[in-house]
N, C-alpha and C positions, 0 to 999 in steps of 0.2 A: 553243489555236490549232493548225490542221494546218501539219504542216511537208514543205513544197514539195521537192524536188528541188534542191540547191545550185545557183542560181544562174538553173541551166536548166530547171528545173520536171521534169527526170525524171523518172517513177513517183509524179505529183503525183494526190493525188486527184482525181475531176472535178470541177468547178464549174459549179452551174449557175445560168446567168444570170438564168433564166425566172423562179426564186424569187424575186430578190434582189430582192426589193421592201417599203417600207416597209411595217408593218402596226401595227394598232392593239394593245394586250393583249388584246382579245377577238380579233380577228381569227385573232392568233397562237394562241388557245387552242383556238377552233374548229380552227382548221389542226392543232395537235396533234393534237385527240379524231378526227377526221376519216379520219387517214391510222391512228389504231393504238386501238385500244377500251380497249385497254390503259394509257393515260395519260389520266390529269385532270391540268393545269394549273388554278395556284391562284394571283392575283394578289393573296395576302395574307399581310401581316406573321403570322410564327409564333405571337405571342401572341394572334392572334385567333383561333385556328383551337379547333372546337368539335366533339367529338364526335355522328355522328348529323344533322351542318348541310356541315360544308367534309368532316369525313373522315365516309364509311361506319361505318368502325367502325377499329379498333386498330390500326397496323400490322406488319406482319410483318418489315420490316425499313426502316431507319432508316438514310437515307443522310449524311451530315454533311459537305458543301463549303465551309460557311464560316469558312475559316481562312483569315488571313496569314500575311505572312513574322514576325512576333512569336504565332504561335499565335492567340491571346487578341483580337486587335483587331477581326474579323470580324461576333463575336457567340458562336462555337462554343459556348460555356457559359453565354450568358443565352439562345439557343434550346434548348439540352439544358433548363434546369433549368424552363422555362417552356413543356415541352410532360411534364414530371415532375409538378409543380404541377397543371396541365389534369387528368391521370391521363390522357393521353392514349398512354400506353406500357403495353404487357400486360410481365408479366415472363419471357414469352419472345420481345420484340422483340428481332432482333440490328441491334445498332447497327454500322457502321462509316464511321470507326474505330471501335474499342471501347476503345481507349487511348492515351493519348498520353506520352511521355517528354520533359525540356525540360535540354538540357544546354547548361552555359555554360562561359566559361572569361575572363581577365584578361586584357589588353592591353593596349601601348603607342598609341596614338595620334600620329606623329609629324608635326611641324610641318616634314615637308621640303619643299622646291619645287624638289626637282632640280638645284638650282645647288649650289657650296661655299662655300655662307656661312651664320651661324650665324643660323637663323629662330625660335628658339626661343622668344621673346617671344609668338609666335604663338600659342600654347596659349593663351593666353587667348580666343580664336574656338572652343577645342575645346568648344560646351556647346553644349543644345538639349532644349527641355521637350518631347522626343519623342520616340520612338524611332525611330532611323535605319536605313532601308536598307541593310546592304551586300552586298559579294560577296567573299569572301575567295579565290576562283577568278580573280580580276578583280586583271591586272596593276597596276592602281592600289592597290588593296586592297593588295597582296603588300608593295607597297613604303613604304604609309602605316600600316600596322596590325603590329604586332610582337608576337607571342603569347609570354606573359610568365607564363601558367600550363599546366598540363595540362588538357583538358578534365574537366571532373565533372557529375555529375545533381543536378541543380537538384530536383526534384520529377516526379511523375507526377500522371496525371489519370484516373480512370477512370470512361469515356462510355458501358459497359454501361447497360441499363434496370432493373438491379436492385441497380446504387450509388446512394448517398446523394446528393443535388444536393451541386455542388460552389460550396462557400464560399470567401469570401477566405482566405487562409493566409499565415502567413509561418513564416521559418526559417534556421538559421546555415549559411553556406555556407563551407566551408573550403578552399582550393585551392592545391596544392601548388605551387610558385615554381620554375619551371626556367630563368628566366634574370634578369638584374639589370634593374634600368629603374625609370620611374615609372609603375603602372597608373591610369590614365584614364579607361578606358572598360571594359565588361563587353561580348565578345558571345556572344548564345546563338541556339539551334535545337532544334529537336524531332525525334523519328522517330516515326512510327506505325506500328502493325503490323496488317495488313488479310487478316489470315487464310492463307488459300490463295493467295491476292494477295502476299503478302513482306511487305517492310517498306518504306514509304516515309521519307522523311530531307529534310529542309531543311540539309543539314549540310554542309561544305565536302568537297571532296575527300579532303582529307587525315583526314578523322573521319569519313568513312562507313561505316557498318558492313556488313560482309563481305554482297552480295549486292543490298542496297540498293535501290531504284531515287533519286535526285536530284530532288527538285523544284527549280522553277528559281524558287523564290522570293527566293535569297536569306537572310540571318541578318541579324539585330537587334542594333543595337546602343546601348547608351546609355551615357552620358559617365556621371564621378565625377569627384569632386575628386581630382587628382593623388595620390599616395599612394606613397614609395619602398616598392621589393621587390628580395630579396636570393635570388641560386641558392640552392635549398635549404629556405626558409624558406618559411613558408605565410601565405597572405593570407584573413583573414576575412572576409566579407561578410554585411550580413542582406538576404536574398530574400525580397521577399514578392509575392503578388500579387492581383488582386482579380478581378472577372470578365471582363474585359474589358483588363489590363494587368498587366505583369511591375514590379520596381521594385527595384534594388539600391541599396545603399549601404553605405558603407565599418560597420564593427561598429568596429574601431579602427586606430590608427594610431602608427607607432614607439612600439606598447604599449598607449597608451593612449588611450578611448574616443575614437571621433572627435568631432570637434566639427558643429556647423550647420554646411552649405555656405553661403557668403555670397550674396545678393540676384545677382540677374546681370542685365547690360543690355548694347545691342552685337549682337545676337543675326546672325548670318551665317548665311544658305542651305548646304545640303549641295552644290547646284550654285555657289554661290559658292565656296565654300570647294576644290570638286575645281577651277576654273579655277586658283583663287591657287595650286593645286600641283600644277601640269600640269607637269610635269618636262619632256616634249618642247616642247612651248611654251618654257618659261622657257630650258633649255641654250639650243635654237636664238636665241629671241631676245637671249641676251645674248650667243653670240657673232658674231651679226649686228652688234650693241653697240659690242662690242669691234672689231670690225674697222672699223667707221665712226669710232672713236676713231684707232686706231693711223695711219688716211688722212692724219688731223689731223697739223699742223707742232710738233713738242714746242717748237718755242718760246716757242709760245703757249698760252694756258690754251684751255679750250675751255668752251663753256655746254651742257647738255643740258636739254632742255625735254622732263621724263617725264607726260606727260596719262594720268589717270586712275591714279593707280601704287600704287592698292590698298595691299600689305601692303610696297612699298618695294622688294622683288625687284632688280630692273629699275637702279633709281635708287644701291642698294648695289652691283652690278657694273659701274655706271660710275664710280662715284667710287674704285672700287677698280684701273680697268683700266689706267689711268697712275699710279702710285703718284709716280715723279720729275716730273711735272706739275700744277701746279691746276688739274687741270680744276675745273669747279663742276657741280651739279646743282641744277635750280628742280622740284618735283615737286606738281602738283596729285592733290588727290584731297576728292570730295567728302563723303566719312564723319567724320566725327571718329571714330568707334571705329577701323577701319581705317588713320587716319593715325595718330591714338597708337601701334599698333603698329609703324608705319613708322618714326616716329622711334625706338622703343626699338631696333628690329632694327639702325636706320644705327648709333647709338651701340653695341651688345653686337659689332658690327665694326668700331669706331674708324673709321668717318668720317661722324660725326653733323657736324662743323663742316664738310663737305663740301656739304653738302646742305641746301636751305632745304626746309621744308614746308610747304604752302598751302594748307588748307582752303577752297576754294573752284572753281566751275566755270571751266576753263582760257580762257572766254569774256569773266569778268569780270578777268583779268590785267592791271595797269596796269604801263605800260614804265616804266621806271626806278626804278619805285618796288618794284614784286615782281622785277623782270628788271634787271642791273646793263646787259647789251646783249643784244643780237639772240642767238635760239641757235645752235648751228653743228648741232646734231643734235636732230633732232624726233623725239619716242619717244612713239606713241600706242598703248592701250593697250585702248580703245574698240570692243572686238570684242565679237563674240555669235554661234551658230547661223546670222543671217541677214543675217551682216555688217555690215550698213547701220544696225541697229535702236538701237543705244549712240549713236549720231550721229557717227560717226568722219566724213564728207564735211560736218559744219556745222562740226567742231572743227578739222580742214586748211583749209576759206575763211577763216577767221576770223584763223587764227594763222600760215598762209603771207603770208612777207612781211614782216607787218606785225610780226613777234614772231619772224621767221627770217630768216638771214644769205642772201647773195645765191643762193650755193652747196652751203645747205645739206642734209646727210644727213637724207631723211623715213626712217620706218623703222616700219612696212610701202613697202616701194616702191611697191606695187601687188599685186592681188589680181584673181581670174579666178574669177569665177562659173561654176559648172558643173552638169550634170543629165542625168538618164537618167531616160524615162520607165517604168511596171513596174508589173505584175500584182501586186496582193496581196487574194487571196480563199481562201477560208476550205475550201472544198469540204469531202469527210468527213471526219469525226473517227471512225476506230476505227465505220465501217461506219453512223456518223450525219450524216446530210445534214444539214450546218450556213449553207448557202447564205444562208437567208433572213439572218443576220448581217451579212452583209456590206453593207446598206443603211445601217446606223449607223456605217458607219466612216467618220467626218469627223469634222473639223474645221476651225471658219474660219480660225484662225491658221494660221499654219506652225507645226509640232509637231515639237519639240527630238528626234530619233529615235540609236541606235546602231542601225544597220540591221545585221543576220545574214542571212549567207549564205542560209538556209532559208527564210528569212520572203516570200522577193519570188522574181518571175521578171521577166528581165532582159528589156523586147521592142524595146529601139532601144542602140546606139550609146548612149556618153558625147557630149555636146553641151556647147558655148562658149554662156553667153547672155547677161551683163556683163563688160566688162574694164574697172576700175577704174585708172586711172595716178594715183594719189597726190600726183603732181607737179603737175597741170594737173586733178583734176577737180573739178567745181564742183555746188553743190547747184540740183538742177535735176531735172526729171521728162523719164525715159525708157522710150522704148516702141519692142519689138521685136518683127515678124512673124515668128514661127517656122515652119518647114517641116520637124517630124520625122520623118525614114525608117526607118519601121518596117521591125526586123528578122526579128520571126519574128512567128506568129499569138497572137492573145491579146484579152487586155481589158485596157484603160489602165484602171488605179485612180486612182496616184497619180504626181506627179514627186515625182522625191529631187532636195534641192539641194544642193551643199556646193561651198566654196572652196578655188582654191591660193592660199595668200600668200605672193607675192613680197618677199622682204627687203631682197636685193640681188642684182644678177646671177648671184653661184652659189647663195646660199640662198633654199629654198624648202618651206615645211610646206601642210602639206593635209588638208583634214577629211573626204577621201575617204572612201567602204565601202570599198575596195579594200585601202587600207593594212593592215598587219601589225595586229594588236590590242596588240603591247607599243608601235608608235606611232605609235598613234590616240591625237589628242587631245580633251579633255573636251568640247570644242563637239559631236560628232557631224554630224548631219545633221538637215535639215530636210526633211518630208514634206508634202506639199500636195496633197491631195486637190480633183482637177482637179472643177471645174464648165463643165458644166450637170450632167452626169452620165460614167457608166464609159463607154467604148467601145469597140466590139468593132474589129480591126482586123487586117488580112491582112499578111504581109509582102511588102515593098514599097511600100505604100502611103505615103502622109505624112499625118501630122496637124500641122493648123494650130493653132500655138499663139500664145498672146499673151500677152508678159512686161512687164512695167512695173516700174517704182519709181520712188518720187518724195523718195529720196535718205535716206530712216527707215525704209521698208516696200516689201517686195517682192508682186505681184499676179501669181496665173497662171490664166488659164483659155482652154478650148478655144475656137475660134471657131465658132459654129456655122452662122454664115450660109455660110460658104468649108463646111464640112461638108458639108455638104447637096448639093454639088457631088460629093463624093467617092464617090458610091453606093454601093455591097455593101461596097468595102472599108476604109472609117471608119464605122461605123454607131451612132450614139448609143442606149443600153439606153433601153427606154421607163418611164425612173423617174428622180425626181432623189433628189439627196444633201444637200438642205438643206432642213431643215424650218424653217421662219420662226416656228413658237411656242416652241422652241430660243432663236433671237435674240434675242424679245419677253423673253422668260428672264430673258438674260444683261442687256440692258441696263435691265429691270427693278431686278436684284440690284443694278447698278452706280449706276444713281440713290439707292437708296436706301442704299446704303454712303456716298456720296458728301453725303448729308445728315448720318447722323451724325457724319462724320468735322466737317463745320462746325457740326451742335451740339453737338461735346464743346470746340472751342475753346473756346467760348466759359460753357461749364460746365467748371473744374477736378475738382469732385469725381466728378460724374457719367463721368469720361474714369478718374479713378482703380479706379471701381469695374468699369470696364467693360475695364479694363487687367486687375484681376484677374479675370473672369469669360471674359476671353482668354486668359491663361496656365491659367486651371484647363479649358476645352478645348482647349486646347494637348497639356496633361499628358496627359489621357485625352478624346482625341477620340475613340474610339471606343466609348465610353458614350453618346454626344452622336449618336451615325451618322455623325461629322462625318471626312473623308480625313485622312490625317495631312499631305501636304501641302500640303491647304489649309489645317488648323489654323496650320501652321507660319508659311505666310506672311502667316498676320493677327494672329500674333504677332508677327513683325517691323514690321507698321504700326507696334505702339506700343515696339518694344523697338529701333527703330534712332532715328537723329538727324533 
């Protein structure tokens, strides 16, 4: 992706609009051969390609892009070995890369959530048949990952045309111990070396090698069963891997051979799991917590009513925050995995008899019987990217009032929708018009975003376009005529959206771009790619916008009839951004998920067999062609409650 001028688009490549238009794979391949005699476009899988039919004849040199942030999940070694096979490599094709290096190292994985209380029970969420993205560059990363060995070389690969195809391997991996802890997880990365070109590195900062350049993929990471390590002492592992994935495991343990890791069920999202340990989140809101307590008369107990309270966080620092008082806490959550660990966590802090647990939706609460009286402090916890979408506005009509004290503390107070409209187009990459891209950049949802400074240019003002009062607001459908004042010249892509939440009159968190990156929290932002299409627009001008929600989902698009009023300077591109056999698509897939899912009820074995033939694309979805996070999440169909 071209990177734009911070903020202001300085020194931004051009972009040009004229391109940006959907096109077919033929179309696009014409338009390649067209503009350069020099490129054929081939709209086919590697393993078809036939000497004498797709290629001419041999080639001279062998470009290789398809790597991930785990090396291996792309394909990089089932297209190398499957264009070896063909004989479709002379032995003076230069491949690059021509090699690759895969170094890993041993880690803590820790179960904190930023508050001081003991979460430890939590490691039982540290698992996942996949391998995880991280960023050890990444303030989250710094404070959740504890490198607990040196790094070491796992294995190399070599992608010349006159090595052997590379086969599965395995092998003992030995790693020397520089600080105490229990190792959890393994992460690794690679470097390749690309000639005259240097070295590229998927490797964190701190282990890159002298010269480097960074890719911004990101390292791999995957869980192990707990395992204590001693300064000094060295950790065994056996590495092995196949063609398409890495796979560690412990070799032994306090000496001797490890044992099977046990069956695992419970299974929690990597975006789950970074909310449960949003450190800014969690201090903030519990000492919003805390001060909504301390208001309270000690001579009375007090009730907290914590909705949705996940791993317990929340519901532990209020039972903690009057220690000379009873208070009480009533804590809905509707996981059993996630409430079992809520109840271990309240007891490993001695106030498990403080706190009741309720597996169920805080909708189905019966007075007297789950709640002894009304609560004096309402603690919802029912957030997301888009605010609205967890149902935080049906969980306050429901439960104000009827399940809350006259006067009592909500908490969020209120929350303030916010946006800025902003250019994000592609222009050249390194002297390559990449324009025509920019026609695929949609999506229907709002798309969960960390926006970077680089990525966008800035063309209005930050704008108000919900204000939520938690006290009084009710589920109900709203609709707002917008009038944005463009500030400089451009092309609207997309809105950004993001919230301040109001706690209490001095506190206040925010899922701003703006904010510092140490706190930013894991919600991000959401990105909405505006319809009918882009617009080009002058400064000064306004573009009429139109907001809704109907109290679960937020809707935004241009107006176009008011448009059409605004001549030269709002001009709609003459191309839209939504293709409708995209949609046909999606709710295809979705009917047809939604059938099996009612024929496995009703067949137990067929749901078992199909439970394992999920986990084993889970494992290795990228044999399958299948994303790793979409593997993941159709594992959790069958591995949550």
């Amino acid at each position: 992706q071209a990177r734009p001028g911070a903020g202001g688009g300085g020194g931004r490549p051009p972009a040009r609009e004229d391109r940006a238009q959907r096109l077919t794979v033929k179309e696009v391949n014409e338009a390649l051969e067209s503009r350069c005699a020099k490129v054929r476009a081939l709209h086919r899988p590697f393993d078809e390609l036939r000497l004498h039919h797709e290629l001419e004849h041999k080639p001279d040199l062998l470009l290789l892009t398809n790597f991930d942030y785990t090396l291996l999940g792309s394909g990089i070694v089932t297209a190398l070995n499957s264009l070896k096979a063909e004989e479709l490599l002379r032995p003076g094709t230069a491949v690059l890369p021509p090699a690759a290096r895969v170094w890993a190292m041993a880690v803590q994985v820790l179960a904190d959530t930023g508050v001081p209380i003991d979460s430890s029970p939590a490691e039982k969420l540290l698992w996942s048949p996949t391998l995880r993205r991280v960023c050890l560059d990444e303030p989250h990363a710094r404070r959740t990952l504890r490198p607990l060995t040196r790094p070491a070389v796992v294995c190399g690969f070599d992608f010349r045309a006159t090595a052997p195809p590379i086969k599965p391997d395995k092998c003992a991996l030995e790693l020397s111990v520089v600080e105490d802890g229990r190792a959890n997880a393994v992460v690794f990365w690679f470097e390749m070396p690309l000639g005259a070109g240097g070295v590229v590195s998927s490797a964190p900062l701190a282990a890159l090698p002298a010269g480097a350049a960074q890719l911004g993929l990101g390292q791999a990471l995957q869980y192990l069963e707990p395992a204590p390590v001693r300064e000094g002492g060295r950790l065994l592992l056996h590495a092995s891997h196949s063609r398409t994935r890495f796979l560690f495991s412990h070799a032994e343990v306090d000496g001797r051979p490890a044992p099977l890791p046990p069956p695992r069920r419970g299974l929690v999202l990597q975006s789950q799991l970074q909310l449960l340990q949003d450190a800014n989140l969690n201090r903030t809101m519990a000492a919003a917590l805390r001060k909504a307590l301390f208001r309270l008369p000690a001579s009375k107990p007090a009730l907290v009513l914590h909705v949705n309270a996940g791993i317990g966080t929340q519901s532990v620092v209020a039972a903690q925050a009057r220690p000379d008082v009873a208070d009480y806490v009533v804590a809905c959550e509707k996981s059993s995995t996630l409430l079992e660990v809520a109840e271990q966590i309240a007891r490993s802090n001695s106030v498990g008899e403080r706190i009741s647990f309720l597996q169920k939706d805080c909708r189905n609460l019966k007075a007297h019987e789950d709640m002894p009286h009304k609560a004096d402090v309402l603690l919802l916890e029912c957030l997301d990217t888009a605010l609205l979408s967890e149902g935080i506005l049906h969980y306050l009509q429901h439960l104000r009032g009827s399940f809350t004290a006259e006067h009592a503390a909500i908490l969020p107070a209120a929350a303030v929708v916010k946006g800025m409209l902003v250019e994000m187009r592609s222009g050249e990459v390194h002297g390559v018009d990449m324009t025509m891209s920019d026609a695929y950049r949609w999506s229907k949802e709002m798309k969960p975003v960390h926006l970077k400074e680089e990525e966008y240019t800035q063309l209005t003002e930050v704008f108000d376009i919900f204000v939520f009062d938690f006290m009084s607001s009710a589920v109900e459908q709203q609709v707002e005529n917008l009038e944005i004042v463009i500030s400089r010249d451009g092309i609207v892509s997309a809105l950004v959206v993001w919230f301040d939440l109001i706690l209490d009159e001095d506190i206040v968190v925010s899922t701003s771009p703006f904010v510092p990156p140490e706190q930013a929290l894991s919600f991000g932002q959401g990105l909405v790619y505006l319809q009918p299409a882009e617009t080009r627009v002058r400064r000064g001008a306004t573009l009429p916008l139109l907001a809704a929600h109907n109290s679960l989902e937020m809707m935004f698009t241009i107006e176009e009839d008011k448009l059409t009023r605004k001549g030269a300077d709002c001009e709609l591109l003459p191309h839209t951004r939504f293709d409708p056999r995209w949609e046909g698509a999606r709710v295809n897939l979705d009917d047809q998920w939604k059938k099996i899912i009612q024929g496995l009820a009703a067949a137990p074995k067929d749901s078992a067999s199909l439970q394992e033939g999920v986990m084993r694309f889970a494992a290795q979805s990228a044999a399958f062609g299948i994303d790793t996070g979409v593997a993941e999440r159709c594992a959790l169909t069958f591995l949550s409650d």
